[in-house]
Backbone as ProteinMPNN parsed JSONL, in Angstrom:
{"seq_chain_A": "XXXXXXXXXXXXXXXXXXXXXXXXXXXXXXXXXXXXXXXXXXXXXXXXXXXXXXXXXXXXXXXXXXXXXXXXXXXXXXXXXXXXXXXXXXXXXXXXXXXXXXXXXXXXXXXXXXXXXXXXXXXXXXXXXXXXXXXXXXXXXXXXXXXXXXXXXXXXXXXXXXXXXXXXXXXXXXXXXXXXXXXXXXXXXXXXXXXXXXXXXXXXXXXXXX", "coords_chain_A": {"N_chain_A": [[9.237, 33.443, -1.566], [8.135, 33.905, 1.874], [5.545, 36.715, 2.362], [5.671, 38.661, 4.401], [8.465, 38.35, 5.117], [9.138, 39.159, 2.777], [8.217, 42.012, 2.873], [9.484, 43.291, 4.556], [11.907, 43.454, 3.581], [11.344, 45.159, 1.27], [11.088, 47.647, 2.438], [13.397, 47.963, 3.443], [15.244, 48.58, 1.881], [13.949, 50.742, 0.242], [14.222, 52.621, 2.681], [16.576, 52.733, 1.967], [17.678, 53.658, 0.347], [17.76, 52.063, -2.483], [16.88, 51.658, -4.716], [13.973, 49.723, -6.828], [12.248, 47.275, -5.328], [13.042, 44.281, -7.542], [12.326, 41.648, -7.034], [13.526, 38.441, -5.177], [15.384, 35.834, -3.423], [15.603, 33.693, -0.736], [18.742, 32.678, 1.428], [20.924, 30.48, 2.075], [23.308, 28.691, 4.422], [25.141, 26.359, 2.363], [25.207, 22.923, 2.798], [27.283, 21.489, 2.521], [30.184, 20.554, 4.087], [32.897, 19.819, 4.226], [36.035, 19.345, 3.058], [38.281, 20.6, 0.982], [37.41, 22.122, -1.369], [34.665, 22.752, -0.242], [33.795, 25.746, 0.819], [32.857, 27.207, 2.979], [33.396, 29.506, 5.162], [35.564, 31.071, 6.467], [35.605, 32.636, 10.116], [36.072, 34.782, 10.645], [35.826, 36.973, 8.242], [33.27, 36.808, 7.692], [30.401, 38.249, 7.993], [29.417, 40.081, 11.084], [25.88, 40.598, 11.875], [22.817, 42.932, 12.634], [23.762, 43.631, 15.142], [23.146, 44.35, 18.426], [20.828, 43.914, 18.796], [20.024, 41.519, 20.173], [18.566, 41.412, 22.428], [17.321, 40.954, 25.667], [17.659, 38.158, 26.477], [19.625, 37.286, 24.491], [22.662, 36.781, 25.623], [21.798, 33.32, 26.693], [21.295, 33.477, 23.941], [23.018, 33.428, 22.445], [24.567, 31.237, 23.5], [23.106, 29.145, 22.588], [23.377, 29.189, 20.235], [26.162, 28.835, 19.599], [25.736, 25.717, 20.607], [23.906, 25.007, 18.34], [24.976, 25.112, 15.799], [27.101, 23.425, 16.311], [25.462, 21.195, 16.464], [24.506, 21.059, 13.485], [26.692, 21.328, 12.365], [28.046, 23.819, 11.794], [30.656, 24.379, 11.874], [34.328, 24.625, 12.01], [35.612, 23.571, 9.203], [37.745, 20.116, 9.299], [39.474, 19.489, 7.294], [40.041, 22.33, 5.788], [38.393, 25.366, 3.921], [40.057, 25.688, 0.892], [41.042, 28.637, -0.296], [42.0, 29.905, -3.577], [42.715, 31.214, -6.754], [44.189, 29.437, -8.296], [44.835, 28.808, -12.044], [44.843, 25.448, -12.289], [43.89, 24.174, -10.148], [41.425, 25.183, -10.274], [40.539, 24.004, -12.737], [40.47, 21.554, -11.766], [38.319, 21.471, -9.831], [36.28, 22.315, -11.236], [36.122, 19.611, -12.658], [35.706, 18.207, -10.856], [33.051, 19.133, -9.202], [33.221, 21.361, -7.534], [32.368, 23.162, -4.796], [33.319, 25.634, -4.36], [35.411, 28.0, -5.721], [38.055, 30.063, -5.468], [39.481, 33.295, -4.658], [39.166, 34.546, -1.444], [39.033, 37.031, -1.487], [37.872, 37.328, -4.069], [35.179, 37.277, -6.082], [33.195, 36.033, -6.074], [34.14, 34.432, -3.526], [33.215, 37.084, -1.715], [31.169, 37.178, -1.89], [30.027, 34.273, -0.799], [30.975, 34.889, 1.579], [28.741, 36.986, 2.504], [26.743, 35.446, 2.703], [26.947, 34.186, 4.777], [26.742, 35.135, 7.342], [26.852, 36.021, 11.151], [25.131, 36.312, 13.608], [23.926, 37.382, 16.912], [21.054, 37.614, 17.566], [19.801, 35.817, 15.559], [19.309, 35.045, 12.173], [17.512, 35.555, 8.934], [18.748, 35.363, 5.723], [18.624, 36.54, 2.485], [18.919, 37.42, -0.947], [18.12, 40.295, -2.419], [16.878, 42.203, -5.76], [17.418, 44.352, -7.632], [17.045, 46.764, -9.952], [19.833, 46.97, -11.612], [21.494, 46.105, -9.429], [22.453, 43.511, -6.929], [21.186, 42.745, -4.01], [22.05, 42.055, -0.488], [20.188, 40.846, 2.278], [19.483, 41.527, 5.687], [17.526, 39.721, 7.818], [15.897, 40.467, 11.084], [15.417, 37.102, 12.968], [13.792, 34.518, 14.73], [15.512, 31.631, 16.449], [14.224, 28.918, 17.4], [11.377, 29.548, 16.685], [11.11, 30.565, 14.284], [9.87, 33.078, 13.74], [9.933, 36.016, 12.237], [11.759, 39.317, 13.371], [11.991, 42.898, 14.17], [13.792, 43.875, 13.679], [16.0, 44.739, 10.426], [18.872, 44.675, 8.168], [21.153, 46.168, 5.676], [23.222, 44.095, 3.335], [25.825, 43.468, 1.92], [26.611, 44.604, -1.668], [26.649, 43.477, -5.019], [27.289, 44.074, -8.355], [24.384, 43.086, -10.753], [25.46, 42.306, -13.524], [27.948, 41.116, -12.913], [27.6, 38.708, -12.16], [27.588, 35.553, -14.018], [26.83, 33.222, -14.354], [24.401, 30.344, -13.315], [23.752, 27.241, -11.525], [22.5, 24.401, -10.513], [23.83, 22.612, -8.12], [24.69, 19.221, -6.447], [22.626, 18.716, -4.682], [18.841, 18.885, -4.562], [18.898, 21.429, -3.909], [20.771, 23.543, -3.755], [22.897, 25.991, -4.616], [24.922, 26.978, -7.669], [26.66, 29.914, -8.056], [28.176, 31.639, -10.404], [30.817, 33.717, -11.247], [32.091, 36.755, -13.284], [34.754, 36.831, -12.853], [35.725, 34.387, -12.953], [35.557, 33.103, -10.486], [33.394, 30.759, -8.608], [30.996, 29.837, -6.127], [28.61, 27.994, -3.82], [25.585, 28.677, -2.127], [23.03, 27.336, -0.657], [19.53, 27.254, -1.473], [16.212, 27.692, -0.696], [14.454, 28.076, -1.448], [13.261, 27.113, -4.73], [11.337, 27.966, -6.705], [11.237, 30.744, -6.289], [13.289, 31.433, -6.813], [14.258, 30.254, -9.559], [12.446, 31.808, -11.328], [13.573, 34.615, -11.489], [16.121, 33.143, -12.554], [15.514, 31.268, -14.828], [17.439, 30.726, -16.577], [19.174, 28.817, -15.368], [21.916, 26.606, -15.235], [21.419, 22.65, -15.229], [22.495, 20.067, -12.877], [23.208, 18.249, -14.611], [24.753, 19.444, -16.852], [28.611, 21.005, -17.328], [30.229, 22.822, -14.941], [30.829, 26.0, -15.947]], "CA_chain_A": [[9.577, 34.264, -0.403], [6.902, 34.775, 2.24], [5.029, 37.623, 2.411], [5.959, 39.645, 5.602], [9.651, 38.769, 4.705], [9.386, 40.367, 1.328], [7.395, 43.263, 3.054], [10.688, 43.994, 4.938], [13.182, 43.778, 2.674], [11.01, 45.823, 0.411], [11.197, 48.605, 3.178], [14.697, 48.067, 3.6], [15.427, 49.11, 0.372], [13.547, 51.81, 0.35], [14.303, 53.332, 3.239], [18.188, 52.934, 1.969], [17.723, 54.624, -1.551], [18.252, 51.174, -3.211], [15.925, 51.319, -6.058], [13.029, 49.762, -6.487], [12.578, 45.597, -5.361], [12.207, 43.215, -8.35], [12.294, 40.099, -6.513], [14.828, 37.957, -4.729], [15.118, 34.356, -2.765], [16.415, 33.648, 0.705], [19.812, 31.571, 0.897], [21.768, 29.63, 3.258], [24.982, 28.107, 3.841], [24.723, 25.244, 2.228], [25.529, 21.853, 3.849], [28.846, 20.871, 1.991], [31.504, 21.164, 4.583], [33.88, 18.714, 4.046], [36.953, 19.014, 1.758], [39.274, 21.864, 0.674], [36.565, 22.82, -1.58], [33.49, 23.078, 0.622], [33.124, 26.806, 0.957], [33.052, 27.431, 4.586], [33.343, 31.046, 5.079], [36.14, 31.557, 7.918], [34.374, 33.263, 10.812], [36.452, 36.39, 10.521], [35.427, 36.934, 7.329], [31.867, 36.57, 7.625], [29.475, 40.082, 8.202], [28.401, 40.218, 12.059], [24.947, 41.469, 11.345], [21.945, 43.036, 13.299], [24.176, 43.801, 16.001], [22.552, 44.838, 19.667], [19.561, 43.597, 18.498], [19.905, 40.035, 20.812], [17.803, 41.784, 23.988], [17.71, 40.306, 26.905], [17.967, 36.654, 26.491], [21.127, 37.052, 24.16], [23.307, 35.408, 26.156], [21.286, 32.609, 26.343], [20.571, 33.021, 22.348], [24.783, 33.084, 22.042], [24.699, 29.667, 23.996], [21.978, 28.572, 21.543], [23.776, 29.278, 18.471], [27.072, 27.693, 19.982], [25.285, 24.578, 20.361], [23.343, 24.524, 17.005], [26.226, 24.831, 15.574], [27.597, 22.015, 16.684], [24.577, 20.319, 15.788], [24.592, 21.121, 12.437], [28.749, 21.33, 11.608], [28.633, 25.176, 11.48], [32.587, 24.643, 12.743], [35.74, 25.028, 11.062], [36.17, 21.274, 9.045], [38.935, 19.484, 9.636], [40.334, 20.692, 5.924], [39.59, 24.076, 5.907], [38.353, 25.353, 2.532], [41.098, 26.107, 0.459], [40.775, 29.681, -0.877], [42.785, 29.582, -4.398], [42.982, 31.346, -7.639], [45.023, 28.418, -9.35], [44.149, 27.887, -12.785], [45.542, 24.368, -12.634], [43.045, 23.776, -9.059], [40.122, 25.583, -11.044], [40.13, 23.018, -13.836], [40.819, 20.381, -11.122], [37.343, 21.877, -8.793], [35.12, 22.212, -11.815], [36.049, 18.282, -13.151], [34.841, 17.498, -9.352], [31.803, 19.684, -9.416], [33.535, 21.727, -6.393], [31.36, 23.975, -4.435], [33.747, 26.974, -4.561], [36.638, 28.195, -6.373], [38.617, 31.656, -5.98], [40.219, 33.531, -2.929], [38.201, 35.033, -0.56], [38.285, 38.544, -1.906], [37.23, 36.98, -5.224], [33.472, 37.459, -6.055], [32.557, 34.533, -4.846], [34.37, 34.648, -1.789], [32.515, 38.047, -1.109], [29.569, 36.334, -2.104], [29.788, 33.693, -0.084], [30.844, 35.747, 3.163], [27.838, 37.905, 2.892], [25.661, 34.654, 2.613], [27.237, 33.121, 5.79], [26.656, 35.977, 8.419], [26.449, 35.334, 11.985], [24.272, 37.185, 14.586], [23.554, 36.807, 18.287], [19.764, 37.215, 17.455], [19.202, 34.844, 15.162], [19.087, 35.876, 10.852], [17.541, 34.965, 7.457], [19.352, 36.073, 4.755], [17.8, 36.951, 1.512], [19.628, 38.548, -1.59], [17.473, 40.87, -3.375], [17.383, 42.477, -6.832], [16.792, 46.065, -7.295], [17.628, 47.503, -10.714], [20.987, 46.02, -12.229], [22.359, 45.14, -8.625], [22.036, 42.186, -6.002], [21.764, 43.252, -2.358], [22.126, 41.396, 0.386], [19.496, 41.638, 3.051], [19.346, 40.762, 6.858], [16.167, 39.995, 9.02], [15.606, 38.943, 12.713], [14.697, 35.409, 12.811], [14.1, 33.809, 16.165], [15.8, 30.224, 15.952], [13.423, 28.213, 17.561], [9.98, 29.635, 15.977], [11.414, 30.483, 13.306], [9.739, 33.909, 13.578], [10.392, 37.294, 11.943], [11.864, 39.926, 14.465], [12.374, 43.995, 13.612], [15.474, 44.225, 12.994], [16.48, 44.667, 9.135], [19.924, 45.491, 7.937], [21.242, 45.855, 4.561], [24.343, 43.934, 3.534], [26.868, 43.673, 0.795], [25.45, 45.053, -2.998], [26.797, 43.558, -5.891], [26.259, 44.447, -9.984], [23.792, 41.782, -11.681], [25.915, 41.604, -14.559], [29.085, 40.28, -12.579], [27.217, 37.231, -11.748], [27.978, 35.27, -15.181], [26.049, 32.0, -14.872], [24.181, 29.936, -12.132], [24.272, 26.052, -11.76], [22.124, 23.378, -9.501], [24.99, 21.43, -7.908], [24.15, 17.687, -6.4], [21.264, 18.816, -3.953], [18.498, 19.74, -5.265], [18.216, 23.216, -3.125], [22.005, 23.733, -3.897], [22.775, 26.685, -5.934], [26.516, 27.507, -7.583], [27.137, 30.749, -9.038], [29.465, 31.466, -10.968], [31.257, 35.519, -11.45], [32.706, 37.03, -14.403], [36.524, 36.965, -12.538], [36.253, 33.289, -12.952], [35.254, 31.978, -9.274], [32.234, 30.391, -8.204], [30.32, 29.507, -5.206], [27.728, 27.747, -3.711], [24.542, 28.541, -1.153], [21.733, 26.798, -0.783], [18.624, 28.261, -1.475], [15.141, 27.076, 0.153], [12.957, 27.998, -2.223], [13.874, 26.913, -5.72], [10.659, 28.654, -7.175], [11.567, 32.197, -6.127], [15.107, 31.436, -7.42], [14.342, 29.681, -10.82], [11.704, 32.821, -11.549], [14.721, 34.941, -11.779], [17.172, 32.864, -13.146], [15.154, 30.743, -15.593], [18.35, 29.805, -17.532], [20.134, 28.171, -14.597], [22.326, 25.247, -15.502], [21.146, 21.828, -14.78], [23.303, 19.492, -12.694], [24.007, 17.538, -15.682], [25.911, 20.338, -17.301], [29.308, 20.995, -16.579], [30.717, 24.407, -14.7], [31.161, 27.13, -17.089]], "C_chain_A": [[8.285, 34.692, 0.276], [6.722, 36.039, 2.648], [5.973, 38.443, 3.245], [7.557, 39.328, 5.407], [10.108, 39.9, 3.312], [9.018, 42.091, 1.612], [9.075, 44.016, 3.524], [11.939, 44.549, 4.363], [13.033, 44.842, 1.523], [11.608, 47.073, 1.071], [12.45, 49.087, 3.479], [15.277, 48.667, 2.763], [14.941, 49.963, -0.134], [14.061, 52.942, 1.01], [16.27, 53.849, 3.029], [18.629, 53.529, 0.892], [18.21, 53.59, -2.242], [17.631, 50.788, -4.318], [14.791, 50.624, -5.7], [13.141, 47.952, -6.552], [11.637, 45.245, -6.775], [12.116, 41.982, -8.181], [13.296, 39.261, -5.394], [14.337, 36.52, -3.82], [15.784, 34.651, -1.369], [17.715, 32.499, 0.263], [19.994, 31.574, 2.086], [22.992, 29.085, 3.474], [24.504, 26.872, 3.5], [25.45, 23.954, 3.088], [26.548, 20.947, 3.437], [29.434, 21.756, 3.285], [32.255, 20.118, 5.302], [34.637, 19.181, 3.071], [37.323, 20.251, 1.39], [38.34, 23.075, -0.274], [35.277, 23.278, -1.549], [32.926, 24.869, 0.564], [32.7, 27.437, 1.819], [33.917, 28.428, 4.709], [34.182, 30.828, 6.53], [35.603, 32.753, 8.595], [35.17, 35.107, 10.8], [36.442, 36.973, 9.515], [33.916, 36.643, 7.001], [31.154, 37.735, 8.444], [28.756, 39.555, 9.974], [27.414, 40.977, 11.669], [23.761, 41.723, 12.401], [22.585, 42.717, 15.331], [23.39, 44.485, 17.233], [21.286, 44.641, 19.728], [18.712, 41.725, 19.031], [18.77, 40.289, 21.764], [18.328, 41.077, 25.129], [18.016, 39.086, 27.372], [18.898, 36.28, 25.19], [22.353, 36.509, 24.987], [22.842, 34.124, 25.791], [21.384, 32.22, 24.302], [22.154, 32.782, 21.745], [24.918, 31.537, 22.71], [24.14, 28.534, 22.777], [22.862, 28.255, 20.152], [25.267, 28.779, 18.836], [26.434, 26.204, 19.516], [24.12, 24.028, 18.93], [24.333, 24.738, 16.299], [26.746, 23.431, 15.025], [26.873, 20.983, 16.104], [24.208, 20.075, 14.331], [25.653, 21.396, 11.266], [28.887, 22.499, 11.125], [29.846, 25.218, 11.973], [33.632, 24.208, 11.465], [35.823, 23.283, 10.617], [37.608, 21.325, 9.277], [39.82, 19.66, 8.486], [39.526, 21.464, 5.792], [39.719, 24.328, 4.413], [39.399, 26.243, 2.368], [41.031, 27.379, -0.615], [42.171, 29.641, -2.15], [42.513, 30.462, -5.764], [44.117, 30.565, -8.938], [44.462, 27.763, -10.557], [43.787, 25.847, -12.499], [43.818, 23.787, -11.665], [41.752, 24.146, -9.742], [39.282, 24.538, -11.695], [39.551, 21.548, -12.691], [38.708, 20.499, -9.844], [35.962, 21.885, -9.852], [35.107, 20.492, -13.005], [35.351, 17.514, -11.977], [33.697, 18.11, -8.85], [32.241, 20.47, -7.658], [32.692, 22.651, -5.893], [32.237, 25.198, -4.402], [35.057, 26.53, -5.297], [37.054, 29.878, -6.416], [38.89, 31.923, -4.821], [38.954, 34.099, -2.396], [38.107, 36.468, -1.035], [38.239, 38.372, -3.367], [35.873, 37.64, -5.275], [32.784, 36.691, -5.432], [32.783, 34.37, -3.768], [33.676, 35.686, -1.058], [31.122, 37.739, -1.256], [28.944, 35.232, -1.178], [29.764, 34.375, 1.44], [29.432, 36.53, 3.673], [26.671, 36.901, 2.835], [26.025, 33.613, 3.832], [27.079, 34.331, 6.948], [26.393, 34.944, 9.71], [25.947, 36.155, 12.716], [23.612, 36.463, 15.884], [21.592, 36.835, 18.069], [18.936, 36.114, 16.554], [19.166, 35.818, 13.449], [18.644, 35.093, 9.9], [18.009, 35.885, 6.593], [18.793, 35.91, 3.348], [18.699, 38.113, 0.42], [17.979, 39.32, -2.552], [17.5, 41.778, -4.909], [16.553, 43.567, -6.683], [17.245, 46.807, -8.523], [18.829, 46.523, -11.6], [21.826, 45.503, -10.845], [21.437, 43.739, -7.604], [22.213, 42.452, -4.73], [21.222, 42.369, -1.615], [21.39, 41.71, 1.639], [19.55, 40.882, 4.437], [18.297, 40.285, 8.034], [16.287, 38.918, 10.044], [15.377, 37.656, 11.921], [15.011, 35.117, 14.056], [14.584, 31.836, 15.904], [15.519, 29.048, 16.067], [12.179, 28.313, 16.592], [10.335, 30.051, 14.662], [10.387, 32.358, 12.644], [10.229, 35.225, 13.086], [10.356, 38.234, 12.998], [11.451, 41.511, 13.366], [12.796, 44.363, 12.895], [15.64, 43.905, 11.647], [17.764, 45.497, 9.204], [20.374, 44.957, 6.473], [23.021, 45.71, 4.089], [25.283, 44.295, 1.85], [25.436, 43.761, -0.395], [26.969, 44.189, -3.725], [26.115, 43.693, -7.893], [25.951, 42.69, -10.265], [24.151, 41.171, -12.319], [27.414, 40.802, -14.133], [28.582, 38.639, -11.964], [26.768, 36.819, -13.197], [26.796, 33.618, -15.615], [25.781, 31.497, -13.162], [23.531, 28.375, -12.495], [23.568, 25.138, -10.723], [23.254, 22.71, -9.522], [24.077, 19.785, -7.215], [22.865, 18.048, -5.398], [20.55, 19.685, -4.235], [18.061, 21.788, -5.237], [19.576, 24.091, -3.14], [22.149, 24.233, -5.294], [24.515, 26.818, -6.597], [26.264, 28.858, -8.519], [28.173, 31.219, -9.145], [30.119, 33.355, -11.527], [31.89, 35.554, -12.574], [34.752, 37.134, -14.154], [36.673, 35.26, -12.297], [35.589, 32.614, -11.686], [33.902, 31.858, -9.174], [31.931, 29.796, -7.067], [29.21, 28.926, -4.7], [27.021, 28.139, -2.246], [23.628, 27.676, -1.125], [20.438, 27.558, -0.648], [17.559, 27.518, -1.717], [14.368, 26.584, -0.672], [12.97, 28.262, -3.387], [13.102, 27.896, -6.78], [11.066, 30.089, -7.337], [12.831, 31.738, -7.041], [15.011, 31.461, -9.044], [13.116, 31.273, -11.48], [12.528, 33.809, -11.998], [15.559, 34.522, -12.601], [16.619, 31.946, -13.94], [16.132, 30.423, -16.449], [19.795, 29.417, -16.826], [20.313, 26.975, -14.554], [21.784, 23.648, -14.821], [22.204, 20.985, -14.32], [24.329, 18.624, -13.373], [25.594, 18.308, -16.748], [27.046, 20.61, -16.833], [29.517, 22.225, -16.297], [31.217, 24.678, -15.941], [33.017, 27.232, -17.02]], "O_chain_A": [[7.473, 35.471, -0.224], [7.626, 36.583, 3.282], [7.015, 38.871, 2.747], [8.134, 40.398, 5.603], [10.881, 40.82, 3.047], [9.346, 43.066, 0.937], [9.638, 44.966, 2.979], [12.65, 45.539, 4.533], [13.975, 45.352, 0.917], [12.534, 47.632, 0.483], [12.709, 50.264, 3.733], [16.031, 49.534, 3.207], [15.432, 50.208, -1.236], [14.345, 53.998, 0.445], [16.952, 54.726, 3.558], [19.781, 53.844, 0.593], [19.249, 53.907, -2.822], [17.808, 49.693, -4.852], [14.404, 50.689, -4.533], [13.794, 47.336, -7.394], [10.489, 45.529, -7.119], [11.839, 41.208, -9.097], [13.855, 40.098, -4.686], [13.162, 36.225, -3.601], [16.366, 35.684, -1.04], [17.765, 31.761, -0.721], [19.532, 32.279, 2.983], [23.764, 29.052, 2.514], [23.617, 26.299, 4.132], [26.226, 24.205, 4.011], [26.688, 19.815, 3.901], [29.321, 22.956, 3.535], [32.254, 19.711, 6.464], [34.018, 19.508, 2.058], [36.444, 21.098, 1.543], [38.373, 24.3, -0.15], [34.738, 23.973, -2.41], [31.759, 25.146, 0.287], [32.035, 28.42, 1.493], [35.105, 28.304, 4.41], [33.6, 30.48, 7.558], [35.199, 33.735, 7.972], [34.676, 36.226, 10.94], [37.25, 37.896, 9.622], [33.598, 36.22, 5.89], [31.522, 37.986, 9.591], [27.782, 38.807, 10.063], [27.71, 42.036, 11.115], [23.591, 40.763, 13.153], [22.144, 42.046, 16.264], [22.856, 45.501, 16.789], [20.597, 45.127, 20.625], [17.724, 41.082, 18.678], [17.981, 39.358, 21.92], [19.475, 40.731, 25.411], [18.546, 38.877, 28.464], [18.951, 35.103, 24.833], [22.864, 35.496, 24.51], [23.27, 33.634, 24.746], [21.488, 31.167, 23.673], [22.408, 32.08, 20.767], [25.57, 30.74, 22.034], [24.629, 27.508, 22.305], [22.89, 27.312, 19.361], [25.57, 28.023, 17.913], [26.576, 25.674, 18.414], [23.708, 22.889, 18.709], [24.642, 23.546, 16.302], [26.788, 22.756, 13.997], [27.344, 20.073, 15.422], [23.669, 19.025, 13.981], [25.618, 21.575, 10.048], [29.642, 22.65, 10.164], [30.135, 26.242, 12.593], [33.534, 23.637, 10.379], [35.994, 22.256, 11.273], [38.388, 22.269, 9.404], [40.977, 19.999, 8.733], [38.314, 21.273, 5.681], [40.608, 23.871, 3.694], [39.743, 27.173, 3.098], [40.965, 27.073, -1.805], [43.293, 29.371, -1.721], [41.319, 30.175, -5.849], [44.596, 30.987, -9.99], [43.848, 26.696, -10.548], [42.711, 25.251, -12.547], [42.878, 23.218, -12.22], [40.92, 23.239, -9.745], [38.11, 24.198, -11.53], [38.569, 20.818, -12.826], [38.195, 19.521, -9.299], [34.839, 21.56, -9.466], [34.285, 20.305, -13.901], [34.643, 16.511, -12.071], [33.247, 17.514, -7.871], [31.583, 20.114, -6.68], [32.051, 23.127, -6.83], [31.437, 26.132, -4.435], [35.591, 25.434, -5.468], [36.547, 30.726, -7.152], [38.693, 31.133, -3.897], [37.864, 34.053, -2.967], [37.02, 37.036, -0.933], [38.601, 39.367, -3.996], [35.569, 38.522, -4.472], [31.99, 36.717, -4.492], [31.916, 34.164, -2.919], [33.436, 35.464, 0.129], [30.156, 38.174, -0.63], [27.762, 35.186, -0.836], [28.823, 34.384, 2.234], [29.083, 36.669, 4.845], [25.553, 37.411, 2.912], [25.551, 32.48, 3.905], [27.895, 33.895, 7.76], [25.998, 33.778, 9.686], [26.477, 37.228, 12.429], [23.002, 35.394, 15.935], [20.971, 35.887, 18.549], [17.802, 35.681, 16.758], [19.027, 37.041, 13.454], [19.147, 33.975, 9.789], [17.731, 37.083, 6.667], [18.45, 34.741, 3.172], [19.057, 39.246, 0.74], [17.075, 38.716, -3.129], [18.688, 42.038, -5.099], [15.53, 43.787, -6.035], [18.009, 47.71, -8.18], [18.537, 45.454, -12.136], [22.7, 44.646, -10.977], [20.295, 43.281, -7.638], [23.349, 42.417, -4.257], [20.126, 41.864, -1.857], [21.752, 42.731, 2.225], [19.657, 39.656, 4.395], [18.506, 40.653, 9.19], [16.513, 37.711, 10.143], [15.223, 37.354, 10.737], [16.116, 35.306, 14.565], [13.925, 31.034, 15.242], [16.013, 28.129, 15.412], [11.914, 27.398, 15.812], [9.497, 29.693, 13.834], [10.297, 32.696, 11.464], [11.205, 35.573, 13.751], [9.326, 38.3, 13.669], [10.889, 41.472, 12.271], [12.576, 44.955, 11.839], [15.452, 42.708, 11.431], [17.944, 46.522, 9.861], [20.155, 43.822, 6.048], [23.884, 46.569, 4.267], [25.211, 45.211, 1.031], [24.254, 43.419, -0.362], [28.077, 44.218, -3.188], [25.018, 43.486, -8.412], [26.615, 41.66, -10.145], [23.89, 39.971, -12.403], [27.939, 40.001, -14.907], [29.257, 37.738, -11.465], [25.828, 37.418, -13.719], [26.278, 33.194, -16.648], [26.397, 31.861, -12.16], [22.9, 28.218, -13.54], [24.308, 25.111, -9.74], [23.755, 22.241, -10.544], [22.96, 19.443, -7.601], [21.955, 17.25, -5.621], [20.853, 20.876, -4.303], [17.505, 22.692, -5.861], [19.572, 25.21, -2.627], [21.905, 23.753, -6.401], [25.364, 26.712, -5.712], [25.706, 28.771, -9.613], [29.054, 31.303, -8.289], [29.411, 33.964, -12.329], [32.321, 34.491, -13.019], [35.652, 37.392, -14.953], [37.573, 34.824, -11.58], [35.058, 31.522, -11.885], [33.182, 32.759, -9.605], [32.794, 28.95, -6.83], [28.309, 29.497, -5.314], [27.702, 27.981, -1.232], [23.651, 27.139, -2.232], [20.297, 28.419, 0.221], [17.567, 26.729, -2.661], [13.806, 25.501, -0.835], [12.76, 29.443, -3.664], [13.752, 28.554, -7.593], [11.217, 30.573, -8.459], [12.818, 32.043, -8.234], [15.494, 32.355, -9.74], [13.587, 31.548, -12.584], [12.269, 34.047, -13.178], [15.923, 35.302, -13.481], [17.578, 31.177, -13.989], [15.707, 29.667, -17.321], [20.946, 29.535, -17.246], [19.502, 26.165, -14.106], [21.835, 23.683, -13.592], [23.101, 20.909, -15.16], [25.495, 18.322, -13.123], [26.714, 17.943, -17.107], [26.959, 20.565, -15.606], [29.134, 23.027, -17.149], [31.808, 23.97, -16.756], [33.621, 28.003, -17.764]]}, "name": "protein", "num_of_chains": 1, "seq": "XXXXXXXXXXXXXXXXXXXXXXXXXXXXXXXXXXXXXXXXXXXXXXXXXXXXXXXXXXXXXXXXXXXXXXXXXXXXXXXXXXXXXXXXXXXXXXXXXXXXXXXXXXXXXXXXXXXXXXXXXXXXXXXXXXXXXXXXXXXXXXXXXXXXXXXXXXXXXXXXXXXXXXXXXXXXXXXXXXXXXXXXXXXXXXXXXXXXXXXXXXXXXXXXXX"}
């Protein structure tokens, strides 16, 4: 995680009485989205974040993020992931190495939502660790330069210990974790170093879901 991102999120967390930072990675949606169990966070269900914080060439930056989008299949697939608590589908999602499994107000489904945000200014998302929980953090990002803005906001918290196991799925920047209510999810996450530093006993692709 570079620097001046970590500086923020440190601050963020500070200034929110969230304990004290012991680390954390940035994530992404990952780039499965195809197939019932893709993981594609329906948009009403996904955290608007860093609201009013577009300026003056928001419009424009809402046009922008329309058309990247597009360019990169942020749109509803054509099977829409299938939110499920069915043992039967469970067994059937972790024999196919599925990228999610569980309803949307699962763990994972709240896990995933808060790792798919959308914002007219542009966001990197970054969970951080602070004690025994996992908070979810939000910073500008301009989407061309790829610059850090102001704006920080701090999103969903969950406890450390409800996240049960974590799993490289088929790419290697593709994370799954997995909750103690059974469901699991996947992000992608940039920067495997930061990640694996943390989670040093995260499953290898070869292994099967927990």
């Amino acid at each position: 995680m570079w620097d001046k991102l970590e500086r923020k999120i440190v601050e963020a967390l500070e200034s929110g009485g969230c304990g004290a930072f012991a680390g954390g990675f940035a994530v992404d949606r990952t780039g499965t989205n195809s197939g019932e169990a893709a993981g594609y966070v329906p948009r009403a269900r996904r955290p608007e974040v860093l609201v009013g914080h577009g300026g003056a060439c928001a419009p424009l930056v809402r046009l922008g993020s329309v058309l990247f989008g597009i360019l990169t299949n942020d749109v509803p697939a054509l099977a829409p992931t299938k939110a499920t608590d069915d043992l039967a589908v469970r067994k059937q999602r972790q024999a196919g190495n599925g990228a999610f499994f569980g309803t949307w107000d699962s763990l994972a489904g709240q896990w995933l939502a808060a790792g798919q945000p959308h914002s007219a200014s542009g966001v990197t998302t970054a969970v951080a660790l602070a004690g025994d929980r996992m908070r979810f953090v939000y910073v500008q990002s301009r989407r061309v330069s790829g610059k850090l803005g102001d704006a920080v906001e701090l999103g969903a918290e969950f406890p450390r210990a409800a996240l049960s196991w974590t799993r490289l799925r088929d790419s290697s920047k593709d994370v799954q974790f997995g909750f103690a209510d059974g469901s699991w999810g996947t992000l992608l996450v940039p920067d495997m170093d930061d990640f694996l530093e943390h989670f040093p006993e995260t499953l290898s692709r070869k292994e099967p879901i927990p």
